[in-house]
N, C-alpha and C positions, 0 to 999 in steps of 0.2 A: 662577270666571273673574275676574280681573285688571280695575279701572277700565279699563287700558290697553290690554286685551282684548276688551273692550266697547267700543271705540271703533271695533274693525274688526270687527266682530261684520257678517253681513248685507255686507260691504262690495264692492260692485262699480266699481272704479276706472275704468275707460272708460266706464260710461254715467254715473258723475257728473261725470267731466271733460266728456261732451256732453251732460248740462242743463247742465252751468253754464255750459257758451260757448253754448247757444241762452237760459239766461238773462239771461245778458250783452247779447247783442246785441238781445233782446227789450226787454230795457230802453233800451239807445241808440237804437231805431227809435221809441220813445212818446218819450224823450227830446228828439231831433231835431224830429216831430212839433210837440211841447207849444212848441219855441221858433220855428218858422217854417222851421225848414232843411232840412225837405222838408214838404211838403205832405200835411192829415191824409187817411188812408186807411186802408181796412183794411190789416190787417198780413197781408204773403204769406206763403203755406203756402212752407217754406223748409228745405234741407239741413242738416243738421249731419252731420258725417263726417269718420273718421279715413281722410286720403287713403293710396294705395298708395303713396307715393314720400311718408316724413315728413321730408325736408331741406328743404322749405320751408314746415317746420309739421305740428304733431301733429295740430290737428285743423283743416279748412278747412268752409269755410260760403259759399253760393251766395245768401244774401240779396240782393243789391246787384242781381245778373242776374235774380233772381226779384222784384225790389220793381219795375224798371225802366219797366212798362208803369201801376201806381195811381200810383206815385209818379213818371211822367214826366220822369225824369231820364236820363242815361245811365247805366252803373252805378258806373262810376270814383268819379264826382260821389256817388253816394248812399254808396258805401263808405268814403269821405273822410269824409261827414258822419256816419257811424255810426261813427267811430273818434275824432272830435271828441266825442262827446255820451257815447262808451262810459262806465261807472261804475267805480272805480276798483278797478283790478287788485291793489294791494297786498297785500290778503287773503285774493286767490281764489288757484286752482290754478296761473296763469299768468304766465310772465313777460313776457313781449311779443304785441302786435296788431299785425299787418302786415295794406298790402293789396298785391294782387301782380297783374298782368297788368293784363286789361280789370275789373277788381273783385272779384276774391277776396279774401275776407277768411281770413286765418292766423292763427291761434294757437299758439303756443307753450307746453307745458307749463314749469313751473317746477322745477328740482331739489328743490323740496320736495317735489312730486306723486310724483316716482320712487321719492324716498327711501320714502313713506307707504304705496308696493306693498310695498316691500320687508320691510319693517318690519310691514304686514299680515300676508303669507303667511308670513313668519319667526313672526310671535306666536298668529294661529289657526290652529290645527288642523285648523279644517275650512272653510279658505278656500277660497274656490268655492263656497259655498253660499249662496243668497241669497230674502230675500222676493218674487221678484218677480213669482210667481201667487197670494200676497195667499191661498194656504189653500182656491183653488177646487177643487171636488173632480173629480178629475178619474178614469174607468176604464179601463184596459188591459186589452185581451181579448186573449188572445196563444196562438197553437199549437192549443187547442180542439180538437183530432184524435180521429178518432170512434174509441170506445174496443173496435171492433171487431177491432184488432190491434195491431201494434209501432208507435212513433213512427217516420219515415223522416228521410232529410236535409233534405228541409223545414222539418223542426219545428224540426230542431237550427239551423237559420240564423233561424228565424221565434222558439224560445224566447230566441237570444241578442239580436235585436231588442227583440222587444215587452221583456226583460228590461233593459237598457240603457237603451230609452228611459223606462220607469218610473222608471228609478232616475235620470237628468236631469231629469227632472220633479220628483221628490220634491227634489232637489236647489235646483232654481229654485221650490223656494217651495210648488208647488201636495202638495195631499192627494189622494194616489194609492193607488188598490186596483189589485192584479193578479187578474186574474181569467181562472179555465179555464170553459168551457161545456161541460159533459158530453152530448152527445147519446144520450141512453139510454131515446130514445124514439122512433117510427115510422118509417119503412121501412127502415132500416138494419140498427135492431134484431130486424125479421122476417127483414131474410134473415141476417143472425148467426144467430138461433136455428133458423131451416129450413140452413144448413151445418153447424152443428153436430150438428144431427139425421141429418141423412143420412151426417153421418161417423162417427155412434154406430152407425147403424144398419149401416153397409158393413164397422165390427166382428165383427157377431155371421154375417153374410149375405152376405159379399163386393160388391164392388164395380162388382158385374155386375148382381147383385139390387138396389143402390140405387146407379144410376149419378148423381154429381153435377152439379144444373142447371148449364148456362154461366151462372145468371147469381149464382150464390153464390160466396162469398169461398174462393177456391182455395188461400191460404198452408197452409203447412204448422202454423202455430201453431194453425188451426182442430182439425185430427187430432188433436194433443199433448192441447188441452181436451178433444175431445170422448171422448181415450181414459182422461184423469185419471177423468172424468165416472164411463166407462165398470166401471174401478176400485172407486169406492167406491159404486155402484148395481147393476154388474151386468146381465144384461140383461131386468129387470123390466119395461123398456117394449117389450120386441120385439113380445111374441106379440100385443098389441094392436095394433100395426104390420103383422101379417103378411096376405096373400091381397088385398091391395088395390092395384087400378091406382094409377098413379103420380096421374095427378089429383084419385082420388078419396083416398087418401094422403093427400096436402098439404092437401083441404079438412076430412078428417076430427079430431074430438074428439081422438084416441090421437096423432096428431102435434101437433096443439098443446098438448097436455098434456105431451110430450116434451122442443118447444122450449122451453115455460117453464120446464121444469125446469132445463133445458140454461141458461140465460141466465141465470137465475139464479142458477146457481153459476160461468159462468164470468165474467159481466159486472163481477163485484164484484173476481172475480183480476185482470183485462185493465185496470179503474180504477186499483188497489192499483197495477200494475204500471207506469199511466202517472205516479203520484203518484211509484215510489221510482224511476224513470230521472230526471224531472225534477228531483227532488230531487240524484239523482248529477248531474246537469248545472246543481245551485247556483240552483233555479229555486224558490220558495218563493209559492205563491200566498197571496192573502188569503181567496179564495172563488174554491169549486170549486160550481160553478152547473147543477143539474141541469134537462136540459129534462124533465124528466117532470114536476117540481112548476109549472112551467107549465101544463100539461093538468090535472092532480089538484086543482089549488088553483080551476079552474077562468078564471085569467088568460085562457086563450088564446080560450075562448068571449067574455069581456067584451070583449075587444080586438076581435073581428069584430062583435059585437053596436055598439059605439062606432063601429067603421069604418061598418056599417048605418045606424046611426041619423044619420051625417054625410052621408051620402049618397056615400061612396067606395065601397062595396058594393052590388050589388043580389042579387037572388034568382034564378035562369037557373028558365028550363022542367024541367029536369028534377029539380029540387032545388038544387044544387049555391050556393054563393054566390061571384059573381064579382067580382072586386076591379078598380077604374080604371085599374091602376098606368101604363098612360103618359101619360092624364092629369097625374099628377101626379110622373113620374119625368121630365119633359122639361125643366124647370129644371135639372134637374141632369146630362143626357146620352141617351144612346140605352140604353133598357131590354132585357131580353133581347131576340133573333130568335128566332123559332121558323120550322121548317120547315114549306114549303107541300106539298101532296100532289104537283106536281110536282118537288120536290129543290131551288125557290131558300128565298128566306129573307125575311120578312117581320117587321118590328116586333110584338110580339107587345100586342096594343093591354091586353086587362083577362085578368085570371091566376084559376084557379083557390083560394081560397082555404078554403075547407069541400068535399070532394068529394059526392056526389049522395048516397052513402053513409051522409056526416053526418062522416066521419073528416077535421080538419083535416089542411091542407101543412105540409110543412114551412116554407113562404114565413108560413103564419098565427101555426106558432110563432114563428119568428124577429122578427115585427113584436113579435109580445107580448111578447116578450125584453126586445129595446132599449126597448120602454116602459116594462117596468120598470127598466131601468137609467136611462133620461131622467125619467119621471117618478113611478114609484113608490121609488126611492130618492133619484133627485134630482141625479142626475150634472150637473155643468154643461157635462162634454164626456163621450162615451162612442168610445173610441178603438180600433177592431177592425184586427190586424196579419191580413191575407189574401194568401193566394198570389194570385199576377198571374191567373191561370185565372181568378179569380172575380171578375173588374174589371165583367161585365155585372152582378152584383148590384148597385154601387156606387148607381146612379143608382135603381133600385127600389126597393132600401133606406130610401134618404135621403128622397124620397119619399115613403114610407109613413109616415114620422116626421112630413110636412107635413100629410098627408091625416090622421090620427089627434090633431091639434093641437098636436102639437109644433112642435120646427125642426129640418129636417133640418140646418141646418148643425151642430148639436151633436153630431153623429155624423159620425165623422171616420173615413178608411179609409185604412191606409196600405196600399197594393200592395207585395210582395215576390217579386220576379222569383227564376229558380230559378238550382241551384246544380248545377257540375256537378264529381263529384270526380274529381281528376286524381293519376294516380301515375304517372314517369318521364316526364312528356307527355302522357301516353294514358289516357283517361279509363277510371273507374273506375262498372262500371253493378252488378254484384253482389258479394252477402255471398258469402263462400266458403262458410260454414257451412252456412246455408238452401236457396242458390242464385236468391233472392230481391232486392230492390230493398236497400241497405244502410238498415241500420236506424238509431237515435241509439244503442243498445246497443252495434253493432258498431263504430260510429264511438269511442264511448268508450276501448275496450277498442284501441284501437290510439293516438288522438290525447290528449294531455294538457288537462286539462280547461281549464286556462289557454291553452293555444294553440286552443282551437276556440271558448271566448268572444270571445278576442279577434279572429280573423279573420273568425270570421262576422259582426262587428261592422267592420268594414273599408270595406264600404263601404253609399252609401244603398241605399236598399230598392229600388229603381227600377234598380239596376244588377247583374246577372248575377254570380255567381262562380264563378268556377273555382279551388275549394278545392285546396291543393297538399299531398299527404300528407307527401310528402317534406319540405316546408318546415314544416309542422306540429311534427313532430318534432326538428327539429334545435335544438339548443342552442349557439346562435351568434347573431350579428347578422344573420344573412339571414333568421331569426326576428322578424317586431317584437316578440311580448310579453315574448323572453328579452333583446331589446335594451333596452326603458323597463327591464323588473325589473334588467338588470344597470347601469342609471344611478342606480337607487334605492340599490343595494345600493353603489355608490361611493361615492356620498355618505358611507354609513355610516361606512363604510371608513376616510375623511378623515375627519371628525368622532372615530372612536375613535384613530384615529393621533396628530392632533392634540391631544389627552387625556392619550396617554399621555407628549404633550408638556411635559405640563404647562399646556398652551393650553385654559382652557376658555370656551365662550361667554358674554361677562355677564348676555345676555338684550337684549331688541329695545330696551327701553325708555332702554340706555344706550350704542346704536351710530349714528353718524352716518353714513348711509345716500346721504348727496349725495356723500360720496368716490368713489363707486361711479361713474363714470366714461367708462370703457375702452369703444370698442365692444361688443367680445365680453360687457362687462356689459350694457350699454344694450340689446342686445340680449337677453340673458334677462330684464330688466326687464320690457320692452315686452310680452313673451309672458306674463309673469306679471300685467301689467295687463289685459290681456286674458282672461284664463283663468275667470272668472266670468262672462262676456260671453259667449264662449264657451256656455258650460252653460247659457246662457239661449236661445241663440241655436237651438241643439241639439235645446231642449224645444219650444221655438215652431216650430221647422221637421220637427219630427218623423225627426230626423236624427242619433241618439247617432254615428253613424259621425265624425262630425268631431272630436271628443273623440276617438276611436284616432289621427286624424290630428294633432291637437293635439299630445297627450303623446309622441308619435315625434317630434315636430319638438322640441319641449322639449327631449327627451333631448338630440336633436343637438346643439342651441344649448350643452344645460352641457357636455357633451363639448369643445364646442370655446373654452368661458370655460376650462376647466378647463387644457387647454393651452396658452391665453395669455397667465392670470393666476397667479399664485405666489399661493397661502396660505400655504405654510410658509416663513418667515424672510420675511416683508411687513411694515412700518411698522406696529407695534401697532393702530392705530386702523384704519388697510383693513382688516388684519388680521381682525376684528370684524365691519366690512360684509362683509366676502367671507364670512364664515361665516354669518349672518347671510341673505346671499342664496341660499347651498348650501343653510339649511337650509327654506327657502321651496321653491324646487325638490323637494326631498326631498317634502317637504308637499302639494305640486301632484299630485307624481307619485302618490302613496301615495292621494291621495283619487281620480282618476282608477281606480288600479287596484282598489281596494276597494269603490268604487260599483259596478264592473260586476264584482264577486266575483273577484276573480281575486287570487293570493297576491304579497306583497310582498315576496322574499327582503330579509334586512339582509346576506347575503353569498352570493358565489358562485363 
């Protein structure tokens, strides 16, 4: 890297333009102050902001209406005196201070500041990226689907989430694990292994002799396992199976010896399985997080034993250990209902957390979980992407982090409402193949992997979609990710055209970047000063979806410089800035689509 590389290294252009106009004016308010021209006071908590309409100023500031009542003036009167005492602008970002109305203070960027986007995104590579979580460690828990069967369209909307927003975060500074929770442990996994079982068993005996419970896992991939199973065993476990009622069956030794077997060879396919779709869908964790070595390691006892010993816990009558949770889930909202013997619904006040049995909930694992992600690894946030269905856990959750001495606020939940897929209109509810709920498999095997990251990145988490198959696949502009990739690949385009011009770029360090002018530029500028901001804004708000909306608007913007402004046969020296700002765009775009995996054609 270039001295002149390192100078835009980390560079965020609109939040250094607003400290330095709230440093500015900080100083003319002690300024003012120190000489009598308004009277000493605390200094007001006060605005800085790039207004929506920047024709009368890039960035305005609400001091004067916010100082009005310590500093009893009007604010006309206090914006006057803060523009007398301001410190001088010749070396900052700015060309002019106005005040405008009843006391807005205006700032003005200076053609130097535009040029110094320019000439950033033109020279680093990986503009947009910036320190500005300072390296706190932060966890995405993302998708976590019990490894009981196929991944569905949830995942595929909830892996391109959680997957997107890691990667703006990693972006904006912070140190980010992805992380899956493998539940491959309690009641999930008994009834996997008792469906398994009785579809091994309905092999050898028909399915009259072992008719399966309604309340085991019906897909059809269960049969497939338990006939693989059935292949390389044979049927060695029947006749221990055989002459026994159905209840006395499921409580007997020869069916759990069954299920274990069963689970153990299929549980290990069904993980492999979820690890190489994810993989096909560009999904790469750091840690795949099993709940079983939470029981085995012995965690989830210490966690109820901690919860006991705080007095969140006590011991019920009949063994069992009961947990506070709305005690301590009501800071944070309404903890589950549970139903009353007549059919309404009641607050469900303390939860079962150890049964009578002695066998913890899963409510006991999942505490022990996030504690170890909050305090025995030491996450400073731990960030779980969940479908909207499981918005009651939110508030018990966070909670439980209180009651156990943590903070709940360090556990952060984003909600993602569901998706609905739509082909010619008309919604789209099964796989042809199974006859089942569509899987991420069969979604793959039709959508291209780049148009399904990016649409299920399209919008926040909190708003519904109606995936278009039709739109997915088409290779046009009524596509967004084939519209950004064919703006990237124009670029190229121009770039090698002009080459073969003989026209090549000097490099940033020798293009004067204030020529740069024209609307149509000033307006890709402004978008390029923003663009780091942006990815900040994205990480903090937990909202990758504005980044899709970003880079679509981009595109537009050069689409329409591109037709206003001549690069070929331009005045040498524009000549230069215009290539110069194409090649920033280029660079905008490419890191956009490369954060969230998706490919960058150079032609198309």
């Amino acid at each position: 890297m270039t001295e002149f590389e390192k100078i835009y290294q980390n560079y965020n252009p609109r939040q250094a333009a607003l400290d330095e106009a709230r440093a500015l004016l900080t100083a003319a308010a002690k300024a003012a102050m120190a000489d009598g021209a308004l009277p000493e006071a605390e200094l007001p908590a006060f605005i800085v902001e790039i207004p929506a309409d920047t024709k009368n100023g890039d960035i305005a500031s609400n001091i004067a209406m916010a100082g009005a009542r310590s500093w009893r003036k009007a604010p006309k009167m206090i914006a006057d005196a803060l523009l007398a005492h301001l410190p001088s602008i010749e070396n900052s970002v700015f060309a002019k201070v106005e005040v405008a109305g009843p006391g807005f203070i205006n700032l003005f960027l200076a053609p130097s500041f535009w040029a110094s986007v320019v000439l950033s995104a033109c020279s680093n590579k990986e503009y947009g990226r910036t320190d500005h979580g300072k390296g706190a460690k932060y966890n995405v828990e993302f998708v976590s689907a019990n490894p009981t069967g196929p991944m569905h369209m949830g995942n595929a909307r909830g892996g391109a989430l959680g997957d997107c927003l890691s990667a703006v975060l990693d972006w904006s500074g912070y140190d980010v694990t992805r992380e899956f929770y493998i539940n491959d442990a309690g009641n999930q996994i008994q009834k996997f292994g008792k469906s398994l079982a009785v579809r091994y068993l309905q092999k050898y005996c028909g399915e009259e002799a072992y008719p399966l419970p309604a309340e085991c896992y019906q897909g059809g991939d269960i049969k497939v396992l338990a006939g693989e199973f059935a292949e390389l065993n044979g049927d060695k476990y029947v006749a221990a199976c055989k002459g026994m009622d159905e209840e006395t069956l499921f409580e007997s030794e020869a069916f759990a010896a069954l299920k274990d077997a069963l689970v153990a060879y299929a549980l290990p396919k069904n993980i492999a399985a979820l690890k190489r779709d994810l993989g096909k869908y560009r999904i790469d964790y750091d840690v795949w997080f099993h709940e079983s070595t939470l029981h085995e390691s012995g965690a989830v006892k210490a966690v109820v034993d901690k919860l006991l010993e705080l007095g969140a816990c006590y011991k019920a009558e009949d063994g069992a250990i009961m947990y506070r949770s709305a005690q301590y889930a009501a800071k944070y909202g309404t903890v589950n209902k549970k139903k009353t013997e007549d059919g309404t619904e009641e607050e469900a006040k303390d939860e079962v957390l150890v049964r009578a049995n002695g066998i913890p909930t899963y409510f006991a694992a999942d505490i022990a979980y996030h504690y170890n992600k909050l305090a025995t690894r030491g996450f400073a946030k731990a960030i779980d992407v969940w479908g909207a269905d499981h918005h009651g856990h939110v508030a018990r959750m966070k909670g439980a982090m209180d009651a156990i001495g943590l903070n709940g606020e360090d556990l952060d939940v984003v909600l993602m409402q569901m998706v609905n897929l739509m082909r010619d209109g008309q919604p789209v509810r099964m796989s042809k193949r199974t006859g089942n709920a569509i899987t991420l498999t069969d979604l793959l095997e039709e959508v291209p992997i780049d148009s399904a990251r990016f649409l299920f990145n399209m919008h926040d988490a909190g708003s519904g979609i109606d995936f278009d198959l039709d739109q997915a696949v088409k290779t046009d502009n009524d596509n967004p990710v084939y519209y950004v990739q064919y703006a990237h690949a124009r670029i190229c385009s121009i770039l090698k055209k002009m080459e073969s011009e003989g026209v090549q770029f000097a490099g940033a360090e020798k293009v004067d970047a204030t020529l740069l002018t024209e609307p149509s530029e000033m307006d890709l500028i402004r978008m390029l000063a923003a663009f780091p901001q942006e990815i900040v804004m994205a990480a903090e708000k937990y909202d990758p979806s504005r980044i899709n909306r970003f880079v679509i608007d981009l595109a537009s913007a050069f689409h329409r410089f591109y037709g206003s402004c001549r690069i070929q046969g331009a005045d040498p020296a524009v000549q230069q800035a215009r290539l110069a700002l194409c090649i920033g765009v280029k660079n905008a775009i490419f890191n956009v689509l490369t954060m969230f995996k998706i490919n960058v054609p150079e032609k198309m």
